[in-house]
C-alpha positions in Angstrom: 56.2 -35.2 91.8 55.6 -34.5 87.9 56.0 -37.6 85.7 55.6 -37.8 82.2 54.4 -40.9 79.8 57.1 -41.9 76.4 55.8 -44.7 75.1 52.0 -46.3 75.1 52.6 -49.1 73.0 51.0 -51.2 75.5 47.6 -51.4 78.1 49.2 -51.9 81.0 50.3 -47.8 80.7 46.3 -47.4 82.2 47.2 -48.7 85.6 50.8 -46.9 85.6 49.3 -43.3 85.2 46.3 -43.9 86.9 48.4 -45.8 90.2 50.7 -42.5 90.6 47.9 -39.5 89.8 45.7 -41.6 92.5 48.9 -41.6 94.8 49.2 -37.9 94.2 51.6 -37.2 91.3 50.9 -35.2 88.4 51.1 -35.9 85.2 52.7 -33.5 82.9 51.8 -35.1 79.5 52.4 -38.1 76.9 54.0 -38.8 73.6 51.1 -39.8 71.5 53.3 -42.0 69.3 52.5 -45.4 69.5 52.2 -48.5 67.3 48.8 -49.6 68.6 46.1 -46.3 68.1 43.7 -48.4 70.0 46.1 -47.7 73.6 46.4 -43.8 72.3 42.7 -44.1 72.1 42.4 -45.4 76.0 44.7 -43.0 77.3 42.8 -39.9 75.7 39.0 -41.7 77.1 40.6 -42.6 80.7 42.8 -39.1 81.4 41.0 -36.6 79.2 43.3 -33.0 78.9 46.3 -34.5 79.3 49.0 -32.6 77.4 50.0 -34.4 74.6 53.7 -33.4 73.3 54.7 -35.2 69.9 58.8 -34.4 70.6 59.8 -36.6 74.2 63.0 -34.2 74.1 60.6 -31.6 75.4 59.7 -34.0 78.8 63.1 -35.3 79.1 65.0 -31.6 79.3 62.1 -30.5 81.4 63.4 -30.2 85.4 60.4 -30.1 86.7 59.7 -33.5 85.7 61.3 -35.9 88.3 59.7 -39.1 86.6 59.3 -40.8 83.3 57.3 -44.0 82.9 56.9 -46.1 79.6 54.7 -49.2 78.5 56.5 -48.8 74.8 57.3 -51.6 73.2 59.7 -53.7 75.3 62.6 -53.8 73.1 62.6 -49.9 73.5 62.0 -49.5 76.8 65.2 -49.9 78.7 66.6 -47.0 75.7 63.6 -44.8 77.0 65.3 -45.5 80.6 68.7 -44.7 79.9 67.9 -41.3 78.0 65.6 -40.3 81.3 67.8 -41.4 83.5 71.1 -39.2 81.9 68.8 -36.1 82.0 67.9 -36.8 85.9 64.6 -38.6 85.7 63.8 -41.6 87.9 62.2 -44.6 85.5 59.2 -46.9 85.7 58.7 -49.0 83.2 56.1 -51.8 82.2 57.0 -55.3 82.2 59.7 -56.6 80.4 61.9 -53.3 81.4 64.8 -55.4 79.6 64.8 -57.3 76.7 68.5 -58.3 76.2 71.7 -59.0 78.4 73.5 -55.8 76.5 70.3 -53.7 77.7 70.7 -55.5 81.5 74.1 -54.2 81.8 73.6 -51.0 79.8 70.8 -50.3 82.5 72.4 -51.1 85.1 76.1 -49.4 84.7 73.6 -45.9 83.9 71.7 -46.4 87.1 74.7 -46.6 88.9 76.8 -43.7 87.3 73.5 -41.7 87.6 72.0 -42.4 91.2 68.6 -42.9 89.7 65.6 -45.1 90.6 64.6 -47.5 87.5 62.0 -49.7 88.9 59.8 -52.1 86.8 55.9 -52.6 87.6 55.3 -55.9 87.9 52.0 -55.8 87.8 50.8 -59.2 89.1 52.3 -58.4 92.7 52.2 -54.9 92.7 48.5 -54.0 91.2 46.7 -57.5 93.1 45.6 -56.8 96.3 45.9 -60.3 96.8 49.7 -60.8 97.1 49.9 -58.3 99.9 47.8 -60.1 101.5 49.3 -63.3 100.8 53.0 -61.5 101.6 51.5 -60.5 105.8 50.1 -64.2 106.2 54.0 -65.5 105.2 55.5 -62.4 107.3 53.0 -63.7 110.2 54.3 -67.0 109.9 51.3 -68.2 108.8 52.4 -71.5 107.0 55.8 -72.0 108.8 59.2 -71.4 106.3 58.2 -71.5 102.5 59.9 -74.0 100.4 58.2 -73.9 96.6 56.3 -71.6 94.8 54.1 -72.5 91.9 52.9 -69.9 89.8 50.7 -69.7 86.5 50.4 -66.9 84.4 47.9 -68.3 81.3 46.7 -65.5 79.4 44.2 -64.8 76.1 45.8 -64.0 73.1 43.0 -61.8 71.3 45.0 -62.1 68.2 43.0 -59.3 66.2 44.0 -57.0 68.2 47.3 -56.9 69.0 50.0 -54.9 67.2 52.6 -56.6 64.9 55.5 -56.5 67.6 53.7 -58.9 69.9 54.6 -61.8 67.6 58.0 -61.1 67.7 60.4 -62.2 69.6 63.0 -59.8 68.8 60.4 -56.9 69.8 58.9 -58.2 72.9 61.8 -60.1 74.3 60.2 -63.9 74.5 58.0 -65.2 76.8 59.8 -66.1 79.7 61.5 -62.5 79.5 58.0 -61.3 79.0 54.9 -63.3 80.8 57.5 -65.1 83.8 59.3 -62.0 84.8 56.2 -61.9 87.3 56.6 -65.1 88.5 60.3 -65.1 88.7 59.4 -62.1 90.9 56.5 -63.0 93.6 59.3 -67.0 94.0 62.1 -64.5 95.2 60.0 -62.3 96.7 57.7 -65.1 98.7 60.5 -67.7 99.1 62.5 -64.9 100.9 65.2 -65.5 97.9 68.1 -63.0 97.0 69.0 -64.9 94.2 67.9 -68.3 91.5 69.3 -70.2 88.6 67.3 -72.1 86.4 67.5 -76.4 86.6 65.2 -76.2 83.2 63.5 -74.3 81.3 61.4 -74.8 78.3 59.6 -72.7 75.2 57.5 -74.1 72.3 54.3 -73.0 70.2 51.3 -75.3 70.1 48.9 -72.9 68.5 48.2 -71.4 65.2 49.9 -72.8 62.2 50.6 -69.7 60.8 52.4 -68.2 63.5 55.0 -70.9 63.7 57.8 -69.0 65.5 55.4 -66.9 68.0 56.1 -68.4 71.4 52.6 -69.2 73.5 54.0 -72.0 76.1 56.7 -71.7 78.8 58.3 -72.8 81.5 60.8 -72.8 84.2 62.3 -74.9 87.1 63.6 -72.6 89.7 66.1 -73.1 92.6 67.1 -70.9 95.3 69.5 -72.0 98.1 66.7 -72.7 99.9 63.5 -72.7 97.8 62.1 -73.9 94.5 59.7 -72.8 92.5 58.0 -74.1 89.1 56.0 -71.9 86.7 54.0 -72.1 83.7 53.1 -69.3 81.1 50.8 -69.3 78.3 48.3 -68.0 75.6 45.9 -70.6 75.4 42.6 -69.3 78.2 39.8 -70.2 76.2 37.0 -67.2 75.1 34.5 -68.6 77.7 36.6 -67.4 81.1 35.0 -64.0 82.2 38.9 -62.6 82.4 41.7 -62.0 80.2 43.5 -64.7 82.5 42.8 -67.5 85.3 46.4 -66.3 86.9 47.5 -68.5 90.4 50.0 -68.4 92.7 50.8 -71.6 95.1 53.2 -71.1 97.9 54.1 -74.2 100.5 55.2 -73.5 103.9 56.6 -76.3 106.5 52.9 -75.5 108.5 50.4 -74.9 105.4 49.7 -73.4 101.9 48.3 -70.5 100.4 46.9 -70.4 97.0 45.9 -67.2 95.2 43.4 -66.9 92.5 43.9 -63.6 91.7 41.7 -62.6 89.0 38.7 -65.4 89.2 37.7 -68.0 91.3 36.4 -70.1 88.5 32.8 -71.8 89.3 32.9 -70.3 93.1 33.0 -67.1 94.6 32.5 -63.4 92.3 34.8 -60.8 92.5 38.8 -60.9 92.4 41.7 -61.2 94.6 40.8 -64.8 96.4 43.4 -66.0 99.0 42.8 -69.5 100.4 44.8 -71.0 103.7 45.5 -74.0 104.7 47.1 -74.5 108.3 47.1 -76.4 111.2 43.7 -74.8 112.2 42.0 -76.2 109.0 41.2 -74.1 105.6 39.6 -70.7 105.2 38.8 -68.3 102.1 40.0 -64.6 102.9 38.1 -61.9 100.6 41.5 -59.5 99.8 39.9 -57.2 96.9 39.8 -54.3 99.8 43.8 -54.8 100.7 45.4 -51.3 99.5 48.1 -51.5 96.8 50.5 -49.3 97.9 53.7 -50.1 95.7 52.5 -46.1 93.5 52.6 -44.6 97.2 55.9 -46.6 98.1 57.8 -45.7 94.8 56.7 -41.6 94.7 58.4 -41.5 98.5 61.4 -43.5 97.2 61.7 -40.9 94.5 61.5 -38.2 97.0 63.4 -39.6 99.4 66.2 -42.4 97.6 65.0 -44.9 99.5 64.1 -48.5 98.5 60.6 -48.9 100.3 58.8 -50.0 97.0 60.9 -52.4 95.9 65.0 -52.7 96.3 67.1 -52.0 93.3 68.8 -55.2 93.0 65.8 -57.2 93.0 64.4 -55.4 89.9 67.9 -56.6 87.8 68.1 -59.7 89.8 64.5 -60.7 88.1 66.0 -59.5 84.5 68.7 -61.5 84.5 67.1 -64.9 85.9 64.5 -64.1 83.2 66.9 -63.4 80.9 68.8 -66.6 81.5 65.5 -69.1 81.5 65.1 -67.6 77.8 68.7 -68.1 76.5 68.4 -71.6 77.9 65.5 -72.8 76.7 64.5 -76.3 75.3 62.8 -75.6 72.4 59.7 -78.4 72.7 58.6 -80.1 69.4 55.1 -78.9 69.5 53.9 -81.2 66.6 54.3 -85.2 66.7 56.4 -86.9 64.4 
């Protein structure tokens, strides 16, 4: 498999090409055009002689390339699938692959007339070796039927060095369409859910004065048919945590709990990818950082063979539009008292 890279506006395009070249694709080239020279910068240090082709007709009317992936900026990115998708290409695409309900349906209607693969990287099950691990103890029947997810998704904002389009809403879609797409993902995933509406939702900004409108606090109330899940989103971890982001995932069975601490285990153990259980036998830590991620591996062998190993295609617009619907309904909170 070939793929080829339209759009670095974003970081997370480091795991993307290096997650299929490890998996055993090549990469063809990238578009150096980007709105952050700091990401062109990365991708030049990380996959040094990459071909680097200013004019993305050249990769799209290529047919040797079977793949385009994009971490542009999220507004864009569901117009970089469509094009790649009409000339034959299968898509990956960072996190948030959609950024409005006419780009959900646009997406979807082209997917279907076109037989193509347009899968979304969500990077906080798919990249953490944890999750997997987390996803055999449920299948094992670990902690009985789950019933509620909880998952938080703080982050650092490291304001000076992010491009203008991050404080935008318009441009990066808002952040329940941005930062909760993941969690909207691992509660249907976990919770064994086809489907969820939203019993609340919130947004507000409690920050910087000067950045009035810029979203950095979210929420959601989730409900399945047989689940519900609560998550929170934000921009507020502090300078002194060792990682960009103390992100955890709770999930409640009938029999026990597991709780992930994906990225830190703050004040206790080194190292990533921390999965604690709680059952009937009493509690144990389980060291996951050596679990394989396999969703790269999964997704070239969907593209080879159309199948939906990796990650069914109804789940991937199923996400969008949940995400897309805690946004529109948002209670916008009154982050200064009267």
């Amino acid at each position: 498999m070939r793929f080829a890279v339209i759009g670095i506006d974003h970081r997370h395009i480091y795991h993307m090409i290096s997650g299929l070249i490890d998996a055993g694709a090549t990469c063809a080239g990238f578009d150096p055009g980007t709105s952050d020279p700091k990401v062109l910068d990365g991708v030049r240090e990380r996959f040094p002689g990459l071909a680097e082709v200013a004019d993305r007709r050249v990769f799209l009317e290529d047919p040797s390339i079977g793949l385009i992936i994009t971490a542009a900026i999220p507004a864009e990115r569901a117009g970089i699938a469509v094009a790649a998708m009409r000339h034959g290409k299968d898509v990956m695409t960072d996190k948030p692959g959609i950024t409005t309900s006419e780009q959900l349906d646009m997406v979807r209607r082209v997917a279907a007339e076109t037989g193509r693969i347009f899968s979304i990287c969500f990077s906080e099950r798919f990249i953490v070796p944890a999750t997997s691990v987390a996803g055999k103890l449920i299948d094992g029947g670990a902690i009985g039927r789950v019933v509620q997810t909880l998952g938080l998704g703080p982050h650092r904002l490291n304001r000076a060095i992010r491009p203008s389009w991050f404080f935008d809403a318009a441009r990066f879609g808002g952040i329940l369409v941005d930062i909760a797409s993941h969690q909207i993902d691992q509660f249907l995933i976990f919770t064994g859910s086809d489907d969820a509406t939203i019993a609340s939702s919130a947004i507000g900004h409690f920050g910087a004065p000067d950045l009035a409108h810029f979203q950095d606090f979210g929420e959601i109330l989730l409900r399945s048919d047989h689940a519900t899940g609560y998550v929170r989103v934000d921009w507020f971890t502090a300078d002194g945590l060792p990682t960009w982001g103390d992100g955890r995932l709770v999930i409640l069975g009938t029999e026990g709990t597991i709780e992930l601490r994906k990225y830190v285990d703050i004040a206790g153990r080194p190292g990533t990818d921390h999965v604690f259980l709680v059952d009937r036998h009493g509690t144990r830590h389980i060291d996951a950082s050596q679990e394989p991620v396999t969703y790269f591996r999964r997704f070239l062998a969907d593209c080879r063979d159309r199948t939906e190993t990796a990650m069914p295609q109804s789940h991937v617009f199923t996400v969008s539009r949940v995400a897309l619907e805690a946004q529109a309904k948002a209670t916008v909170l009154n982050a200064r008292p009267n």
